[in-house]
Wavefront OBJ file of the C-alpha trace (Angstrom):
o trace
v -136.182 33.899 -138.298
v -138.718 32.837 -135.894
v -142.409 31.793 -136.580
v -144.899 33.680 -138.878
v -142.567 36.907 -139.011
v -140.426 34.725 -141.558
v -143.163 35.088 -144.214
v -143.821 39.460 -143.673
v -142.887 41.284 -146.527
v -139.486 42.888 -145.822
v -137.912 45.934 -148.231
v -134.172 46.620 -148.700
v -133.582 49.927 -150.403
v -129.453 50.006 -151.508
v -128.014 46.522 -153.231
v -124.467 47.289 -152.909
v -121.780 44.883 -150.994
v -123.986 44.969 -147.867
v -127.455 45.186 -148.218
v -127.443 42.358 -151.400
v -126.071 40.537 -148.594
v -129.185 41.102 -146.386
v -131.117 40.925 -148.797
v -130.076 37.234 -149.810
v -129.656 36.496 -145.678
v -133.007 37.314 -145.482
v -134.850 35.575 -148.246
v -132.460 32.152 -146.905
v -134.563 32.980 -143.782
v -138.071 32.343 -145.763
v -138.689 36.450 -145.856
v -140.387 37.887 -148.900
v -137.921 40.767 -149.638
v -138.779 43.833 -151.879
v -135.369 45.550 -153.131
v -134.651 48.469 -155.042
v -130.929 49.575 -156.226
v -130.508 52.241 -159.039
v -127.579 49.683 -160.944
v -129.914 47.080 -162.682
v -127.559 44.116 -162.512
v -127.750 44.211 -158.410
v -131.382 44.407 -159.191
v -131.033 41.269 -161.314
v -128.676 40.055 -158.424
v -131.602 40.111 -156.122
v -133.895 38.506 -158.514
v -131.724 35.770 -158.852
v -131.502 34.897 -154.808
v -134.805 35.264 -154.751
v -135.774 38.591 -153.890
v -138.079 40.548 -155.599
v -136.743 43.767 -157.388
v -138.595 47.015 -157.151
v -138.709 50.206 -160.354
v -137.977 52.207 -157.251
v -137.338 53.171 -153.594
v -140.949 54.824 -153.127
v -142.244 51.149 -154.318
v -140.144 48.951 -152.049
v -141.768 51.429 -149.349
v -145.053 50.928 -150.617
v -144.887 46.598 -149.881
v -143.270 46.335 -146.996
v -143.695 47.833 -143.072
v -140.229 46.945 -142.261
v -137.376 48.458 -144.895
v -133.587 48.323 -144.648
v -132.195 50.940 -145.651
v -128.126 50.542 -146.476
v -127.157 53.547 -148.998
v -123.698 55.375 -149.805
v -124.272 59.018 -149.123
v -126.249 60.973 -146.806
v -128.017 62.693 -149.758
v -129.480 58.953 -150.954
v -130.645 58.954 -147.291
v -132.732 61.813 -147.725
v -133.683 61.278 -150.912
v -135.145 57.947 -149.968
v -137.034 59.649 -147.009
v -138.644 62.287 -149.416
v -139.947 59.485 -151.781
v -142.053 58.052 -148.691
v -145.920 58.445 -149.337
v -147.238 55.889 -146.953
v -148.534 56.388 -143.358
v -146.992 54.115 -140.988
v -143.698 51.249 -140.882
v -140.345 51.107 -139.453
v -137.087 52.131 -141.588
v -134.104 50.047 -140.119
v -130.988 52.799 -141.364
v -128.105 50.754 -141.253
v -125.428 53.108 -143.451
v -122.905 54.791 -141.492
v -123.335 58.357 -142.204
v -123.308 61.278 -139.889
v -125.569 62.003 -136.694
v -127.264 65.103 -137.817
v -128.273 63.242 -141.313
v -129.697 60.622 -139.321
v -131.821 63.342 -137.298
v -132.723 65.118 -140.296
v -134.237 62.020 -141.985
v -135.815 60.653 -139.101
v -137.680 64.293 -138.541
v -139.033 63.691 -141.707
v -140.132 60.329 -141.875
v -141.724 61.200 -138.351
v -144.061 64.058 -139.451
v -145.002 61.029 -142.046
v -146.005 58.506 -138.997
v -142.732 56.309 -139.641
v -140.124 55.762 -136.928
v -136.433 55.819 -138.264
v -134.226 53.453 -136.610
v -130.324 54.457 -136.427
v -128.781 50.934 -136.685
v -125.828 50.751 -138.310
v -123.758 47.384 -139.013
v -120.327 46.223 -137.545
v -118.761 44.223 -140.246
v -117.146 43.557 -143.620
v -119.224 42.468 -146.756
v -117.880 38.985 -146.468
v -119.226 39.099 -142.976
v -122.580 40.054 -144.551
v -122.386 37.088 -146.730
v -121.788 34.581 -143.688
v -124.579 36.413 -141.487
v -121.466 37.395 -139.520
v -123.255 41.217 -138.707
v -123.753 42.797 -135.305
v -126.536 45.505 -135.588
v -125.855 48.729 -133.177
v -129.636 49.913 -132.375
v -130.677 53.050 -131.513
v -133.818 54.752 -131.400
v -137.561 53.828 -130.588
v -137.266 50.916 -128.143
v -140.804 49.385 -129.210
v -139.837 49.970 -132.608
v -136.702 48.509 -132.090
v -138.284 45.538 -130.732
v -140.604 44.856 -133.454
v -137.759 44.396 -135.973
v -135.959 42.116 -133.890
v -136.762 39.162 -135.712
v -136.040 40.852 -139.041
v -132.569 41.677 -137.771
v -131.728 38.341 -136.537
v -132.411 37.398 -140.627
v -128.780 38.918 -141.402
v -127.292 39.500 -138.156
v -125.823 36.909 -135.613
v -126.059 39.769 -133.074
v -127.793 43.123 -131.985
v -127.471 45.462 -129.274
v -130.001 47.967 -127.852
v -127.829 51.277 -127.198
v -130.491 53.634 -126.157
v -131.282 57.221 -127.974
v -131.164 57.481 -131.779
v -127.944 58.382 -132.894
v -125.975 56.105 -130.241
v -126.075 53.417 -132.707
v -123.533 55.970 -135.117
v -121.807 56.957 -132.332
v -121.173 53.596 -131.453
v -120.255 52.504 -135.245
v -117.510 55.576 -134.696
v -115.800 54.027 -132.275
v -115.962 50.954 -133.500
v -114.002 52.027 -136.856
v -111.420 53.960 -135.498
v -110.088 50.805 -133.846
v -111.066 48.691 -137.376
v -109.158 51.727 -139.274
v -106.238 51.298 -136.576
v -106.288 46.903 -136.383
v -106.532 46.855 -140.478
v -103.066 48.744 -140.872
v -101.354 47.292 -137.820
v -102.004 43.877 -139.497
v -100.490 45.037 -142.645
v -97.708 46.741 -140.685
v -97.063 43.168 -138.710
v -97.250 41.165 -141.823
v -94.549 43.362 -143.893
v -92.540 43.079 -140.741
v -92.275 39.722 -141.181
v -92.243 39.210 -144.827
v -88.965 41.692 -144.437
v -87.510 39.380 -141.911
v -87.696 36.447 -143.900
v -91.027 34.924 -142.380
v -93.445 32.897 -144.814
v -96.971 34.876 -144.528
v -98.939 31.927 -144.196
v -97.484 30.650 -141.129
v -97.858 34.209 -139.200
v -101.506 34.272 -140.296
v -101.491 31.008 -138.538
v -99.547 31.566 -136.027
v -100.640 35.205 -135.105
v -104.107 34.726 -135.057
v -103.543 32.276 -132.470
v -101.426 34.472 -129.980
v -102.306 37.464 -127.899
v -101.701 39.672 -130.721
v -104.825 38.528 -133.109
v -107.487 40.646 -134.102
v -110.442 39.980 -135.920
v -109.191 42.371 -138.619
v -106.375 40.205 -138.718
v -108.631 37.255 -138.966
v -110.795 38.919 -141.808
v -108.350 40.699 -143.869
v -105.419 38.328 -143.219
v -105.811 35.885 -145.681
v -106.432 38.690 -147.975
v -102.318 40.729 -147.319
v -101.059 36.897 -147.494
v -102.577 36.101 -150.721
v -101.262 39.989 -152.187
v -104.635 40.236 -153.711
v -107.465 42.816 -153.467
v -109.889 43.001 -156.092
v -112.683 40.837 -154.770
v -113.886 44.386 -152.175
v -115.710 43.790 -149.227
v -114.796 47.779 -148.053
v -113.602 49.548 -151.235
v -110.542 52.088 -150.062
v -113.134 55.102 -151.829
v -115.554 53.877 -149.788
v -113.737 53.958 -146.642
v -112.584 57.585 -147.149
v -115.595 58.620 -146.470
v -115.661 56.605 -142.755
v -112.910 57.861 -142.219
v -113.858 61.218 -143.062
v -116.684 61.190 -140.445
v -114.637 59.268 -137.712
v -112.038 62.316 -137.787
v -114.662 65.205 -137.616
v -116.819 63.588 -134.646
v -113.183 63.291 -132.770
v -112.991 66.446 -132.908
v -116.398 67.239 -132.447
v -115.617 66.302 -128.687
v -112.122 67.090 -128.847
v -110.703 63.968 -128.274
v -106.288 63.603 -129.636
v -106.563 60.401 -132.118
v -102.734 60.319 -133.136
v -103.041 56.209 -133.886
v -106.431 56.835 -136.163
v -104.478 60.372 -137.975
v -101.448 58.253 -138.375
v -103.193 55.086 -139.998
v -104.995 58.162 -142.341
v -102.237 58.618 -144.069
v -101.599 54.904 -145.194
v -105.197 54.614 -146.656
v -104.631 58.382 -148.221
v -101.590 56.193 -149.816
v -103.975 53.243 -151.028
v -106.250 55.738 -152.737
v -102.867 57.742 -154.498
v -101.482 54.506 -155.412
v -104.430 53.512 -157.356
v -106.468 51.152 -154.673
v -109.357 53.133 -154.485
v -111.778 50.739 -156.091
v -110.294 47.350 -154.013
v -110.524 46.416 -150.304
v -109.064 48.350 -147.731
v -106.575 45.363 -146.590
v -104.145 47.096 -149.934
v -103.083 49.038 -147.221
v -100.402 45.836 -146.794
v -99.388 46.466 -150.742
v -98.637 50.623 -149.563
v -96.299 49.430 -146.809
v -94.459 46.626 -149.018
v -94.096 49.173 -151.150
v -92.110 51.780 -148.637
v -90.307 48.787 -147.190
v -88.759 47.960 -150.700
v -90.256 43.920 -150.246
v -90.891 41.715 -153.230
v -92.728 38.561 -153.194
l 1 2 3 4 5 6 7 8 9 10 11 12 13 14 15 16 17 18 19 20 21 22 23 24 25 26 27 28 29 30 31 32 33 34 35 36 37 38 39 40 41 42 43 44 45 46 47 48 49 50 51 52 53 54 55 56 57 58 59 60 61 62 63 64 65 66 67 68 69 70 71 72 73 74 75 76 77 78 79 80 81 82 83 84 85 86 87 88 89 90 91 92 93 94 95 96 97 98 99 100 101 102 103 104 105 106 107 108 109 110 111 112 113 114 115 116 117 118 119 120 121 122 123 124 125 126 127 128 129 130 131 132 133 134 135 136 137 138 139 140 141 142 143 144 145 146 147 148 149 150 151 152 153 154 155 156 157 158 159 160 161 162 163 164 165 166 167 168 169 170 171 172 173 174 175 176 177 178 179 180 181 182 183 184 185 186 187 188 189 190 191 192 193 194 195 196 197 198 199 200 201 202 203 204 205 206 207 208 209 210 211 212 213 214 215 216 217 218 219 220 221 222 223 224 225 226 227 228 229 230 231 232 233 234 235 236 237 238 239 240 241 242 243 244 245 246 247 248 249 250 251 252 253 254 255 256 257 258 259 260 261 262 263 264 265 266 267 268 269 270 271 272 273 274 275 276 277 278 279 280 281 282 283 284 285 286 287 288 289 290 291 292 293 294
C-alpha cells in the first residue's frame, strides 16, 4: 500500500481460507485491520498476524470506513448488512454468491448511506496467501476508486467491470472454465499415470507446453503428491459455486455440456468422502474409475 492510506483502519468481516488471508496481506502492508469471524481460533488467528479481533460484525463496522466482507452463504451476507448502525463507508463484498443477494444487500446498506461494492476474488486460498488475487469490481466507480489502495493490500490485480453485479457475473465465467481446467488436469494426469508416466515429470513437462493451465499450475503439485487435506477450495464449498454457475447458465440459456460433465466428477469427490479437502481430489475420483494404484 501506498502512502498514508497504509495506516486507515481497515475491517474484514469472515476469517475463513480467504479473508484470514487478506486479513494477514493487509496488516504485512502496515494496515490496522479490525476482523470478526464467529470460530474463535480464526479470531485468535488474526490476533496472532497482527490483526485486531472484533466480539462482532456490527463492531468491525463500527472502526473502520472500508470493510471486506468474504462470508460463506448469502444469508451471512445479509445478516452482516442488518447489523450495520453507522452512517457512511464502503463494504468491499468479495464472496461469490448470487446477483440478486448482492442487490438485496446493497439496497440495504444504501438506504443506510453505505455503498456496497460487488468485488469478488479470482483465486485459490494459497493464492490469497501469496497476494496472488485479482479483484473483479463492480459497482460505484468513485467508490471503487477510493478502495483502490486497500485492494492492492491483498491483490496483485483489479479490474473495473462497470455496473454492480458484473463483478459476479464475471467470477461466473471465470469458474466454469476453473471447474472445467481443475478436472481436465486430473483427467491428463491419470492418463498418464495409466500409461506408465512418472507424475512429476508431466507436471514439469506439461506446464511448460501449450497444454498448461494455471489450474494445472496450482493444483498440480497437489494430484502428483495424492494428497488433499491441506484445502484451499473445500469440495463442500465448491458445490455451492457450482451450484450458482449452473443456474445463471441457464438463466440466459446458454448449453454448458463441458461444465455439466465435470459436475458429475466433483458430485463423485463429495460421495466418495472429499467433501471437507480441496477440490484437486477430483484426480483421486478418476484413479479410482481407471483402476490405478500408486
Amino acid at each position: 500500500m501506498k502512502g498514508a492510506s497504509a495506516s486507515k483502519p481497515v475491517g474484514v468481516i469472515g476469517l475463513g481460507i480467504m479473508g484470514s488471508a487478506m486479513a494477514a496481506n493487509l496488516v504485512r502492508a502496515g494496515c490496522a485491520v479490525h476482523g470478526y469471524d464467529p470460530v474463535a481460533a480464526r479470531r485468535a488467528a488474526l490476533r496472532k498476524a497482527g490483526g485486531r479481533p472484533a466480539r462482532s460484525a456490527a463492531e468491525v463496522l463500527s472502526r473502520a470506513l472500508i470493510v471486506i466482507s468474504s462470508l460463506p452463504s448469502a444469508a451471512a451476507l445479509h445478516a452482516v448488512a442488518g447489523e450495520l448502525r453507522r452512517k457512511g463507508g464502503i463494504v468491499i463484498e468479495t464472496s461469490t454468491l448470487p446477483v440478486d443477494d448482492k442487490l438485496r444487500a446493497r439496497d440495504v446498506l444504501q438506504r443506510k448511506g453505505v455503498t456496497l461494492l460487488d468485488c469478488p476474488l479470482s483465486g485459490t486460498g494459497a493464492q490469497a496467501k501469496t497476494k496472488d488475487l485479482v479483484v473483479l469490481g463492480s459497482g460505484d466507480r468513485r467508490a471503487f476508486a477510493e478502495t483502490k489502495s486497500v485492494l492492492e493490500g491483498f491483490a496483485r490485480a483489479h479490474h473495473y467491470l462497470g455496473a454492480f453485479g458484473n463483478g459476479s457475473k464475471m467470477k461466473f465465467v471465470a469458474n466454469l472454465l476453473v471447474a472445467i481446467h481443475n478436472v481436465s488436469a486430473a483427467e491428463a494426469f491419470v492418463l498418464g499415470m495409466k500409461a506408465g508416466l512418472d507424475a512429476s515429470t508431466m507436471l514439469r513437462v506439461l506446464g511448460d507446453s501449450a497444454a498448461s493451465s494455471r489450474m494445472l499450475q496450482v493444483r498440480g503439485p497437489q494430484m502428483v503428491a495424492g494428497r488433499y487435506r491441506d484445502a484451499t477450495m473445500k469440495v463442500e464449498v465448491w458445490q455451492k459455486d457450482m451450484k450458482i454457475i449452473g443456474e445463471f447458465a441457464a438463466a440466459h440459456g446458454v448449453p454448458t455440456p463441458l461444465f455439466n460433465a465435470s459436475a458429475a466428477i466433483y458430485n463423485a469427490a463429495m460421495a466418495q468422502g472429499f467433501a471437507a479437502q480441496d477440490t484437486a481430489s477430483v484426480c483421486a475420483v478418476l484413479e479410482a474409475l481407471a483402476g490405478v494404484k500408486r
